[in-house]
Legacy VTK file of the C-alpha trace (Angstrom):
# vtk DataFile Version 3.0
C-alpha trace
ASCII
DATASET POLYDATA
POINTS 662 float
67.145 129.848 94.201
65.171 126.675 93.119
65.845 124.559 89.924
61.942 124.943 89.257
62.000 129.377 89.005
65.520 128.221 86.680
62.956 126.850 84.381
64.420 123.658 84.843
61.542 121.689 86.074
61.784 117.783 86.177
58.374 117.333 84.274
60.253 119.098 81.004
63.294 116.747 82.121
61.017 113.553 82.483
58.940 114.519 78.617
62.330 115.050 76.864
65.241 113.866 78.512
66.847 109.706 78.805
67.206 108.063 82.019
70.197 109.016 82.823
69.673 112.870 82.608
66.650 112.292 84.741
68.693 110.794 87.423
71.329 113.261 87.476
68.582 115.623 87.720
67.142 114.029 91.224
71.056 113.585 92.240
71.197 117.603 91.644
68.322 118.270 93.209
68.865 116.304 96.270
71.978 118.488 97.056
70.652 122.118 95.429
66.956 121.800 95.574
64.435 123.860 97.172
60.596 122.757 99.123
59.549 123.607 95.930
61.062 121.077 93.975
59.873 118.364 97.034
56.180 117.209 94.485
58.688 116.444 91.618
60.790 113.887 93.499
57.875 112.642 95.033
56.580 112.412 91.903
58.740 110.003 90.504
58.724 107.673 94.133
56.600 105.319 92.220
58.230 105.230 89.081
58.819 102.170 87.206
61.669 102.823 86.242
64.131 101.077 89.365
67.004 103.112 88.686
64.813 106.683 88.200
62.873 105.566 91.737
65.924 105.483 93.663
67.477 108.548 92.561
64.017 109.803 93.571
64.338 108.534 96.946
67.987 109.899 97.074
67.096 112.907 96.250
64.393 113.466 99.559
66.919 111.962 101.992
69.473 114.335 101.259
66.682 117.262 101.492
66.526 119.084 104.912
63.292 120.059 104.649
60.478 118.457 106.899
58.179 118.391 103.401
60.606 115.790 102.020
60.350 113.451 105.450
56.354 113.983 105.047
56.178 113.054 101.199
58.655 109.794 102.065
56.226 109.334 104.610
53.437 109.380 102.340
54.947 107.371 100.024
55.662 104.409 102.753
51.946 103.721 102.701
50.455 104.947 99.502
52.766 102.841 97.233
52.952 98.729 96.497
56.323 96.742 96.456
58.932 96.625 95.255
58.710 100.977 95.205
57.512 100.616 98.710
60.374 98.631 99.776
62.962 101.260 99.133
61.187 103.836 100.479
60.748 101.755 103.766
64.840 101.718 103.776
64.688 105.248 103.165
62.933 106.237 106.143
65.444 104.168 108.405
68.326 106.516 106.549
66.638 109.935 107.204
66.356 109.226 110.381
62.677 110.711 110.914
61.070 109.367 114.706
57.535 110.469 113.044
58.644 107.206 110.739
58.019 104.855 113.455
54.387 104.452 113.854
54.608 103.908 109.911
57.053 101.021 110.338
56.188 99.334 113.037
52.435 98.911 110.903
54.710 97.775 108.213
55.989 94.921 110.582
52.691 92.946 110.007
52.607 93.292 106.294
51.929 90.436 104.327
54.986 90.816 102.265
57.891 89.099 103.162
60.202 91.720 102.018
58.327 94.519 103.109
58.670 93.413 106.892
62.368 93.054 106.382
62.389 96.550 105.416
60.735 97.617 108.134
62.907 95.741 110.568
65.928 97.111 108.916
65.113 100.995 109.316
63.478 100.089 112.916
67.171 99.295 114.119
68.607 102.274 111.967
66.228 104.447 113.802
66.921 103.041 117.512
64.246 105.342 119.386
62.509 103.715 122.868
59.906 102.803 120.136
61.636 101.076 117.626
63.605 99.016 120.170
60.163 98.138 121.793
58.928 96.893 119.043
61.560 95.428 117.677
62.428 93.650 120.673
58.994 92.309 121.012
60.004 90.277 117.705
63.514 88.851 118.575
62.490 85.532 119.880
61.167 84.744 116.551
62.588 86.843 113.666
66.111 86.430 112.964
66.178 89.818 111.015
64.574 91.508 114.128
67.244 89.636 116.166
70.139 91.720 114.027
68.418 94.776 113.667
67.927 95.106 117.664
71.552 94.432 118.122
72.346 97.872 115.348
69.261 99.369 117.624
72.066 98.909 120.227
74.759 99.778 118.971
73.412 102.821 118.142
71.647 104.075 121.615
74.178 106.336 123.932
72.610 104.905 127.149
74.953 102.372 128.162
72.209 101.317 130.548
69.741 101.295 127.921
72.821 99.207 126.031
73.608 96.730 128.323
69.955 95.670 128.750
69.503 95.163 125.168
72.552 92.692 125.063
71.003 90.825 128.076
68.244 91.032 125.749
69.737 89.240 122.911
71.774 86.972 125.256
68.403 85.449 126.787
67.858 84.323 123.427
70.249 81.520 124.119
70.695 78.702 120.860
68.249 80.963 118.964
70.821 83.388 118.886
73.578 83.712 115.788
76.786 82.907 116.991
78.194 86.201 115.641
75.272 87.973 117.387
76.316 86.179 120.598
79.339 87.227 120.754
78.784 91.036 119.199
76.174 90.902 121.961
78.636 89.851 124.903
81.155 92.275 123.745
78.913 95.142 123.392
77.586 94.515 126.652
80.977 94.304 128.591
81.533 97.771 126.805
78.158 99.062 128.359
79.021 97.689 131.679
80.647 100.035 134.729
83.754 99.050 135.149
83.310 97.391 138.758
80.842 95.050 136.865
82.828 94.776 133.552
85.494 92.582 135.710
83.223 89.654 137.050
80.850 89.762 133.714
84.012 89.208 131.811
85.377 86.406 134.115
81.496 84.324 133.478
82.064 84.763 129.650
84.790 83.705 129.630
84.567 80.529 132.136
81.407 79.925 129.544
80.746 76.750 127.628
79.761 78.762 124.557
81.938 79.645 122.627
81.094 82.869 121.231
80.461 84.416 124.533
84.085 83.478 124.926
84.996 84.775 121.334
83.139 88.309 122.427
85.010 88.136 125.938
88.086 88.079 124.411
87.626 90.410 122.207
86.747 92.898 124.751
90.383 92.032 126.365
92.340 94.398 123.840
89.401 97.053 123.764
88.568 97.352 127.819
89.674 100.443 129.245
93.049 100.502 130.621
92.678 99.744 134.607
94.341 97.761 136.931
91.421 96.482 137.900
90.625 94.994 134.535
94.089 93.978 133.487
94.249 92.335 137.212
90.935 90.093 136.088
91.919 89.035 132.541
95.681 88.073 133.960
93.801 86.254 137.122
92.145 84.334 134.574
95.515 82.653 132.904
96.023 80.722 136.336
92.900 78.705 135.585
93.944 75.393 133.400
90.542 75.754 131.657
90.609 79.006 130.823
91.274 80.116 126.871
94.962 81.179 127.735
96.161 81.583 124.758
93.650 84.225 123.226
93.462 85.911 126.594
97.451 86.233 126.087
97.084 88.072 122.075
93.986 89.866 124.073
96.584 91.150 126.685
99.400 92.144 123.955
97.235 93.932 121.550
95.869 95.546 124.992
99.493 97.217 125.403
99.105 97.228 129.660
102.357 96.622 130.963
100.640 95.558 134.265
99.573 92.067 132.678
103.453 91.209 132.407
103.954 89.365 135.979
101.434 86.832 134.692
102.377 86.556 131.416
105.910 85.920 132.973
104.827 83.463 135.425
103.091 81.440 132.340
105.546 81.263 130.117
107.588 79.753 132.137
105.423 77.323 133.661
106.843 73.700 132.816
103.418 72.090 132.916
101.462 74.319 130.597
100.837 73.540 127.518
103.692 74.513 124.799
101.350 77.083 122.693
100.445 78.706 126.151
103.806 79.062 126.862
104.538 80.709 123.612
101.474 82.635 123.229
102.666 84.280 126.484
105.898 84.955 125.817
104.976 86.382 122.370
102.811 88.634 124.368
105.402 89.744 126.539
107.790 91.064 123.560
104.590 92.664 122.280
103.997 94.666 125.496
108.306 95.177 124.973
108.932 93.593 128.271
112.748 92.843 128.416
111.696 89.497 131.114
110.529 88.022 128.153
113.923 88.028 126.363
115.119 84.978 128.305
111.710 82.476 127.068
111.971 84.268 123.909
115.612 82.734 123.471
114.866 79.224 124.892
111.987 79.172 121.979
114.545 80.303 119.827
117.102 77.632 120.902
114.405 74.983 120.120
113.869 75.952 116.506
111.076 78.263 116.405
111.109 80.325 113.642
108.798 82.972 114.823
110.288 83.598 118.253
113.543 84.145 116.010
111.683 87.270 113.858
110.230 88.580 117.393
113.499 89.468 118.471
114.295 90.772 115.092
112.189 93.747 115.897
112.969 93.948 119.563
114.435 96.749 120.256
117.001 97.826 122.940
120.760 96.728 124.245
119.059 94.040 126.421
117.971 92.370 122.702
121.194 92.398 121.180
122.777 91.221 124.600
120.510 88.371 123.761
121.656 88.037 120.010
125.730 88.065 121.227
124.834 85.208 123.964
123.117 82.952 121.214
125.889 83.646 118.201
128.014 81.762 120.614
125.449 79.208 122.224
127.186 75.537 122.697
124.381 74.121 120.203
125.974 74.950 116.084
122.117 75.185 114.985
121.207 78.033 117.466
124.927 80.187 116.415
123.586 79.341 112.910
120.515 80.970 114.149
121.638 83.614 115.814
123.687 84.884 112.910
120.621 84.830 110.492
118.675 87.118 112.937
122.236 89.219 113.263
121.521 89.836 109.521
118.342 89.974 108.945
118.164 92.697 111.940
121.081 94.502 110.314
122.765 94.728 114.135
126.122 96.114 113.340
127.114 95.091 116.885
127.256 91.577 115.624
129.262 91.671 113.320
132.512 91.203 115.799
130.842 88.167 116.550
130.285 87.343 113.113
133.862 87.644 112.627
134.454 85.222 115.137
131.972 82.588 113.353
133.794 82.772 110.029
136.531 80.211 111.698
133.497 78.079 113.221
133.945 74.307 112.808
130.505 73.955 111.392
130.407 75.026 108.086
126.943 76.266 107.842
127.716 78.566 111.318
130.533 79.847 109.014
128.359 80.897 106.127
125.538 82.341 108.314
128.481 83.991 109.377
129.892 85.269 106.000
126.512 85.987 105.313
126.220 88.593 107.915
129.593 90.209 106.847
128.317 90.489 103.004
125.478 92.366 104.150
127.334 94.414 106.547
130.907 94.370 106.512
133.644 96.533 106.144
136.882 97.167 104.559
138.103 96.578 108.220
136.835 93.267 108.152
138.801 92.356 104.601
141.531 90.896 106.313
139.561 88.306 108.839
137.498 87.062 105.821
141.210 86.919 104.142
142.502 84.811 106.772
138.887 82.458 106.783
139.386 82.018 103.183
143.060 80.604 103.615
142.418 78.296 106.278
139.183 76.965 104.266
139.070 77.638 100.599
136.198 77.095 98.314
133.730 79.254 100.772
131.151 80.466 98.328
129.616 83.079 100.955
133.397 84.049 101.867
134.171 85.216 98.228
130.024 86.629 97.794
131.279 89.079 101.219
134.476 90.288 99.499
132.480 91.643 96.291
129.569 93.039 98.329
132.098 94.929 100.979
134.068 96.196 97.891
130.785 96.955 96.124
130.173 99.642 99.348
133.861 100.500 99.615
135.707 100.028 96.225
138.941 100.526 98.627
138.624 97.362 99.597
139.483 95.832 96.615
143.311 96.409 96.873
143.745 93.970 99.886
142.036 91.074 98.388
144.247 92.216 95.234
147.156 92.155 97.815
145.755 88.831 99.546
145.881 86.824 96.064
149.642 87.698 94.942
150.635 85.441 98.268
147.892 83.476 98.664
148.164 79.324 98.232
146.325 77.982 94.859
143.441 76.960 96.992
142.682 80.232 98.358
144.127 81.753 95.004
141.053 80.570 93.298
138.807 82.429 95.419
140.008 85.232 95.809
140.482 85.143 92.117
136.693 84.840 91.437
136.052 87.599 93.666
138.461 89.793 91.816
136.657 88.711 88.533
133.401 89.631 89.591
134.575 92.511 91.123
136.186 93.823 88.289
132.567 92.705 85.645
130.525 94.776 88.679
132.902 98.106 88.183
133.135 97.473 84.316
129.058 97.606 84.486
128.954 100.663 86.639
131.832 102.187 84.442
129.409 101.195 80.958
126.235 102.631 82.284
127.915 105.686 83.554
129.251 106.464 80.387
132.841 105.117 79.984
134.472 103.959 77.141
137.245 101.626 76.212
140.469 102.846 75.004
142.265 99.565 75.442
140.850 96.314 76.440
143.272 93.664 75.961
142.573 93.587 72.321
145.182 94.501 69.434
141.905 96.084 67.541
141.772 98.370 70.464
145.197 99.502 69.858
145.192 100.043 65.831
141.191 101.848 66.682
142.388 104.099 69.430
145.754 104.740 69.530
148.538 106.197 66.852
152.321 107.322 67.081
153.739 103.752 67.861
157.506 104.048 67.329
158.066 100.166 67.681
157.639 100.162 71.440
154.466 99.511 72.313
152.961 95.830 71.677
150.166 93.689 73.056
151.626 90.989 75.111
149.254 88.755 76.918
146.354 91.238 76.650
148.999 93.560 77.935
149.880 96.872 76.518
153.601 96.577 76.667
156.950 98.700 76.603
159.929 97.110 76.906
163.520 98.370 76.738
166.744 96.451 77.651
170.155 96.288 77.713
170.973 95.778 74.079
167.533 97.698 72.959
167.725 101.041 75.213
165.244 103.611 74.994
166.799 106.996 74.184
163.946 109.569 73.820
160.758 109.684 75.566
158.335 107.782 72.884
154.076 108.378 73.124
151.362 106.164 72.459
148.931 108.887 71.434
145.204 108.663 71.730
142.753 109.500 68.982
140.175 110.992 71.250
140.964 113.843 71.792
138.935 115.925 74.996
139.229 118.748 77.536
137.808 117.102 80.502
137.434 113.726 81.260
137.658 110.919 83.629
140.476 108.802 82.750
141.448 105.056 84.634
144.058 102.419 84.187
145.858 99.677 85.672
149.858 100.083 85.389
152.182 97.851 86.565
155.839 99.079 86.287
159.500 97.266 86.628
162.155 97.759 89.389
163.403 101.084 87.686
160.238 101.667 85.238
158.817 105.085 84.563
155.956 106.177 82.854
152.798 108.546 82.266
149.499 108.968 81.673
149.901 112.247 79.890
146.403 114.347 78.586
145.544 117.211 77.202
148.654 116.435 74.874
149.355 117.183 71.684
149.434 114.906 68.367
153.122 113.955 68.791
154.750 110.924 69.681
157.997 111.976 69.999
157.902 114.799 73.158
155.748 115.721 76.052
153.430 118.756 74.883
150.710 118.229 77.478
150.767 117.469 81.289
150.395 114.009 82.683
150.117 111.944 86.284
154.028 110.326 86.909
154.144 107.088 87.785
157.953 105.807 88.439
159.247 102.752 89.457
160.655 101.926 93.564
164.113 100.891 92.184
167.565 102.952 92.794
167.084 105.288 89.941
163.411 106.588 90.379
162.436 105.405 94.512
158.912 105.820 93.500
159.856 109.737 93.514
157.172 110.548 91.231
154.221 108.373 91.966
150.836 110.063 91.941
152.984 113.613 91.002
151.350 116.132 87.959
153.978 116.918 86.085
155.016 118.837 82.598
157.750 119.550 80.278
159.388 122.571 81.234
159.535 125.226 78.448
160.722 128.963 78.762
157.230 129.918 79.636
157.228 127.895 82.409
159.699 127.178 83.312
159.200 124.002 86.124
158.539 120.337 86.252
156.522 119.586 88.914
152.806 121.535 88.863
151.818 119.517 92.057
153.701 117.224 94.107
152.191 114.092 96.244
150.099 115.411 98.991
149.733 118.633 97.711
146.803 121.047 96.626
148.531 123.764 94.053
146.449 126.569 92.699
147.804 129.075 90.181
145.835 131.652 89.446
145.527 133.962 86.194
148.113 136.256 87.529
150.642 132.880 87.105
150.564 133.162 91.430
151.111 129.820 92.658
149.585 129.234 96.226
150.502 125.594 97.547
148.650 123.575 100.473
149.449 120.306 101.800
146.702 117.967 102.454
148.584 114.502 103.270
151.877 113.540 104.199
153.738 112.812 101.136
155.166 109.311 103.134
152.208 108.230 103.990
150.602 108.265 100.666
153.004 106.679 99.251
151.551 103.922 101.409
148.720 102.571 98.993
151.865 102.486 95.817
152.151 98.630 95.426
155.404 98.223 94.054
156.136 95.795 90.819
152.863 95.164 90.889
149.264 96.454 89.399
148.006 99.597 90.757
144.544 101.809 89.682
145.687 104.647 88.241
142.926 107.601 87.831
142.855 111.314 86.265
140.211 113.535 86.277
139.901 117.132 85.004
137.269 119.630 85.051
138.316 122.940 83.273
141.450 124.161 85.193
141.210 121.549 88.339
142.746 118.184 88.065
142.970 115.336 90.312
145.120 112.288 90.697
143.980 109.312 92.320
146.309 106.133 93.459
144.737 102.903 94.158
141.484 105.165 94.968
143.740 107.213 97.107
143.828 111.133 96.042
147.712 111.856 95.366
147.882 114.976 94.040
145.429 118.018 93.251
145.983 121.291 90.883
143.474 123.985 89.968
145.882 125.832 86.945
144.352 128.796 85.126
147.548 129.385 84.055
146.967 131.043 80.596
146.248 128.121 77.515
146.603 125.176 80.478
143.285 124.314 79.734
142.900 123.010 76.232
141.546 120.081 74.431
144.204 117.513 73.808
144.594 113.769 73.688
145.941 110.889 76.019
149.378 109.793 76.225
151.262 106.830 77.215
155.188 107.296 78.093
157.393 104.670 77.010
160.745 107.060 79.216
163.976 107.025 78.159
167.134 105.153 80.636
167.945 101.943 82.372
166.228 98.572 81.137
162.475 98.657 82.226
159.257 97.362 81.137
155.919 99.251 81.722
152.131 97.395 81.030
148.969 99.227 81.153
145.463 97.257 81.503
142.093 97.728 81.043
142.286 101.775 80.252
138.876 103.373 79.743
137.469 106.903 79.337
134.483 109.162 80.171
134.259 112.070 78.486
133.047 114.999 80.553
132.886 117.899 77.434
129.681 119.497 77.906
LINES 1 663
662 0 1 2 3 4 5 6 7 8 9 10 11 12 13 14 15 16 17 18 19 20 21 22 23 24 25 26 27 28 29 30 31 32 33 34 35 36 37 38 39 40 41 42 43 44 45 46 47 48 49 50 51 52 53 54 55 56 57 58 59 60 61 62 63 64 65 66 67 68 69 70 71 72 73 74 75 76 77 78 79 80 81 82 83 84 85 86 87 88 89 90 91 92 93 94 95 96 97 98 99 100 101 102 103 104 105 106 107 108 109 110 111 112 113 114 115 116 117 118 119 120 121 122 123 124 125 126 127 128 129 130 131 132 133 134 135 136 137 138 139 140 141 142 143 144 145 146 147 148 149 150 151 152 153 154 155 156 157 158 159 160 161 162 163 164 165 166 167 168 169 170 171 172 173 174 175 176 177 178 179 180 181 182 183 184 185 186 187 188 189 190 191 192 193 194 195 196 197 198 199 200 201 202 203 204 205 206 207 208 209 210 211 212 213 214 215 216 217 218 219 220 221 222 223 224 225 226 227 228 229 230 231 232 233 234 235 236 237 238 239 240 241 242 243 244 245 246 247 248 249 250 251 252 253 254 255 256 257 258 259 260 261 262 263 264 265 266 267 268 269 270 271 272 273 274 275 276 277 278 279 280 281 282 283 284 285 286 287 288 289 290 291 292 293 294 295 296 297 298 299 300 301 302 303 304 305 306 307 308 309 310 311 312 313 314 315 316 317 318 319 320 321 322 323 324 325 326 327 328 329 330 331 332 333 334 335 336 337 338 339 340 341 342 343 344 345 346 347 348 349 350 351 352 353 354 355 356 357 358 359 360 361 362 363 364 365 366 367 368 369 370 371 372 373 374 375 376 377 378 379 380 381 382 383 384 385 386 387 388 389 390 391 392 393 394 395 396 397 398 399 400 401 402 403 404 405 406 407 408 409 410 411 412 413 414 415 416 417 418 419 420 421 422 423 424 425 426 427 428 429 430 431 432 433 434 435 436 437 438 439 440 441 442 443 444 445 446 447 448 449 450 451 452 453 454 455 456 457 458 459 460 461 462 463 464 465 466 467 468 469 470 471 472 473 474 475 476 477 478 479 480 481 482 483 484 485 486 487 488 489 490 491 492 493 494 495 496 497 498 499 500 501 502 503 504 505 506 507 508 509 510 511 512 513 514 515 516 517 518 519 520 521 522 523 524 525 526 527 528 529 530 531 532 533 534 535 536 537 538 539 540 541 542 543 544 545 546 547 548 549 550 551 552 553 554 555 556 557 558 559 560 561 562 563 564 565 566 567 568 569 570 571 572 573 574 575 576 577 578 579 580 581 582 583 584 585 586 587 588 589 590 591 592 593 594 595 596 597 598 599 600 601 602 603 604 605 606 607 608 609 610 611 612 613 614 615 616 617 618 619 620 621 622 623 624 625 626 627 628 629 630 631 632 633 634 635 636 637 638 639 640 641 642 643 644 645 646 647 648 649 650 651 652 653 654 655 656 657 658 659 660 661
């Protein structure tokens, strides 16, 4: 149904409505209208209002209805510029052949701008008569000159095609240079392909130079044929011939037929350099593995582009390449060869990297380091180790030990290892890597929501702690127990925690004497003076203990329960509600024991989730139990055993907390 039987008629619209309304109106119409509502929009054609005209105009060219064509038609010779004007245009976009005896008359208006509008639509149209007369105007009128070459464009005779671009072509100097070479491209398009071939070869042989611009860029868009890829590679034999572009032509192309020639040119000693390295760029475009070889001789001379070409070549042959130049004679080229290593991310370097951390050269070393930061492993600790001591005050060395524990926090405990033994040069290093090693887990801790419950401070102790019998003392930003021969230790004695929490995620750093024992007790009571909760053992390697209890869950036996041990190392224990105790081994207690570092510091880390607990060694898992033994799961605090016996002296460090309550 038509707007006009809505009663919504534009001559209501045009007494009472702005400007804006009207145009909406036309926009509506143009998409919803009926014939009827064709006199309205016509109407309005010669309004003086620009804005209101062109909406106008809109509105018919979206119209499928032969009355709009006729009353644009109309309009093309009843109205004066600038209205006329736009409706010229507006013939071109509908598209209408009836339009062309009206615009070709057009063509010898007086106005200026009027014949440009005519010339414009005339090529928009593109029938036999709007080329004829357009073409009968190229010679002289620039405009007609670009609106025969859309004419072109759009006609699907490639015949019809190709003659227009000879057309344009005969033009010679009074041709645009961007129409010459459109015009030589679009004819090589239009041209069977048995023709395309020798047309090509005279463009681009030609002195002008955007005939050769418009040859060339017909290289990457001809059909692929060996026929045509035989011609434009032909063509790189000839010393005058526009190599270079030819090559990107051939790359961008993609035929893998054009690599013989590109091969044969880039390594041709008496062509020009840029030749040479426009055709062996082309070759690792088209992926050709020949080209690996002149790709790495450009790389051995410095250039930085070759080098980022085989960054993204793919394939074994490509890192074949990479190995040979991480060990090249020259240091600048292993230097080299380890930055593309990196920036690749080819794991397969890396034993070669390894290899480069001893280099003489101490900027092969660091390319060398720097590959290891990016990808190392904890396997690779120990070479960097070894680098480190037999040249300290590497930079990148200690930069690759923080990012390698950053991925694997494992890592850590050989450089911890490394710096107990290591000489005061190398000390210092691997001391700053510690440091920053320990700031990057103290962030990560802080933003994952840990607390401190001791951090070297004696205001952490009086804040967080209570029960201190006279044992405990901070020494050296220490937390310190110390019993000897003429002080002994009797009882067991707790440090007792004021948080108080049923699950958690609890860490420390212990360090323990020859015959030391201790515990990081939780879910404890408030009393210092026995064991009321359970805790992770920690004993000492000497006679008495032999590191028995490291990594072990323990409790204080009591009638109810009547055992020590709830999980030993290398064990998974689960007691159900019934008080059934089923045990599974998981690791050999032995070899656990492994990752204990004796008289020295050692991560210590609990973690409990409702009935399940977990034990962690120097990021090793010890020890697991899953206890729904009736009242085992409780909120209690933290404990620290000072434990009765022989002399001993037991530190803790850096001891921190995340809650995990919900």
């Amino acid at each position: 149904m038509g707007l006009v039987a809505l009663g919504l008629a534009l001559p209501s619209v045009c007494d009472d409505r702005a400007d804006n309304a009207l145009i909406t109106k036309c926009q509506d119409l143009g998409a919803r209208g009926t014939v009827a509502d064709v006199p309205a929009l016509e109407a309005l054609l010669g309004d003086a209002r620009e804005n209101v005209a062109h909406a106008a105009r809109w509105g018919l060219e979206q119209m499928p209805f032969a009355d709009a064509r006729a009353a644009l038609n109309r309009a093309a010779t009843a109205l004066k510029p600038p209205a006329r004007i736009g409706v010229l245009q507006s013939l071109g976009n509908v598209g209408d052949a009836a339009s062309v005896k009206i615009l070709v008359a057009a063509l010898d208006d007086a106005d200026a701008d009027v014949r440009a509008a005519a010339v414009f639509a005339l090529g928009k149209l593109a029938t036999p008569e709007a080329r004829a007369a357009l073409r009968a105007r190229i010679d002289a009128c620039a405009a007609a000159r670009a609106a025969y070459f859309k004419a072109a464009g759009r006609t699907a005779d490639n015949a019809v095609r190709a003659g227009m671009c000879r057309d344009l072509l005969a033009c010679g100097d009074g041709l645009e240079p961007a129409l010459r070479q459109g015009a030589q491209f679009c004819l090589l398009k239009a041209l069977p392909e048995k023709d395309a071939a020798a047309a090509w070869r005279a463009a681009a042989r030609s002195p002008d130079g955007a005939r050769v611009c418009g040859a060339l860029a017909y290289v990457s868009a001809a059909p692929k044929s060996a026929a045509l890829t035989a011609a434009f590679a032909a063509l790189l034999q000839d010393p005058e011939a526009p190599a270079e572009k030819i090559c990107a032509g051939l790359s961008v192309r993609g035929d893998v037929a054009a690599v013989p020639a590109l091969l044969a040119l880039a390594n041709r000693a008496e062509a020009p350099d840029g030749v040479r390295r426009a055709a062996v760029f082309a070759l690792v475009h088209l992926h050709a593995e020949a080209g690996l070889a002149p790709l790495a001789a450009r790389i051995r001379k410095g250039d930085d582009a070759a080098g980022q070409m085989l960054v993204g070549f793919t394939g074994p042959a490509a890192e074949q390449t990479l190995r040979a130049l991480a060990v090249d004679a020259d240091a600048r080229v292993r230097e080299r060869a380890f930055d593309l290593i990196r920036r690749r991310h080819f794991t397969g370097g890396v034993p070669a990297a390894l290899k480069g951390l001893g280099d003489a050269d101490r900027a092969v070393s660091r390319a060398a380091f720097r590959v290891l930061k990016e990808m190392g492993t904890r396997a690779d600790v120990p070479a960097i180790l070894a680098a480190l001591h037999a040249a300290p005050g590497n930079a990148k060395g200690v930069d690759a030990l923080v990012a390698i524990t950053g991925r694997d926090p494992l890592a850590k405990y050989a450089v911890l290892e490394a710096s107990e033994t290591a000489a005061p040069p190398a000390k210092a290093d691997l001391a700053e890597a510690l440091a920053r090693i320990r700031r990057a887990e103290t962030v990560a801790e802080r933003n994952d929501g840990f607390r401190w419950l001791f951090d070297g401070s004696e205001a952490s102790v009086t804040t967080n702690w209570h029960g201190n019998e006279g044992w405990w003392e901070v020494r050296n930003g220490l937390l310190t127990a110390e019993s000897t021969p003429v002080r002994t230790c009797r009882r067991s004695s707790f440090l007792v925690s004021d948080l108080a929490c049923t699950d958690f995620d609890v860490r420390a750093e212990i360090l323990l004497s020859e015959d030391g024992n201790t515990g990081l007790g939780f879910r404890t009571l408030d009393d210092c003076t026995q064991a009321t909760g359970v805790q992770g053992d920690f004993t000492g390697p000497g006679a008495r203990w032999k590191a028995r209890h490291v990594g072990v869950i323990l409790q204080k036996a009591t009638k109810a329960r009547n055992e020590w041990i709830l999980s030993d190392r290398g064990e998974k224990t689960v007691v159900g509600p019934d008080k059934r105790k089923t045990v599974t081994r998981f690791a050999d207690a032995a070899e656990l024991l492994k990752a204990y570092r004796p008289c020295k510091w050692n991560d210590y880390r609990i973690v409990g989730r409702g009935p399940h607990v977990q034990v962690y060694l120097n990021g090793q898992l010890m020890s697991e139990l899953y206890d729904e033994w009736p009242g085992y799961v409780r909120p209690g605090h933290f404990a620290l055993q000072m434990h009765p016996g022989p002399p001993m002296k037991v530190a803790f460090r850096n001891i921190r907390v995340k809650v995990l309550d919900r």
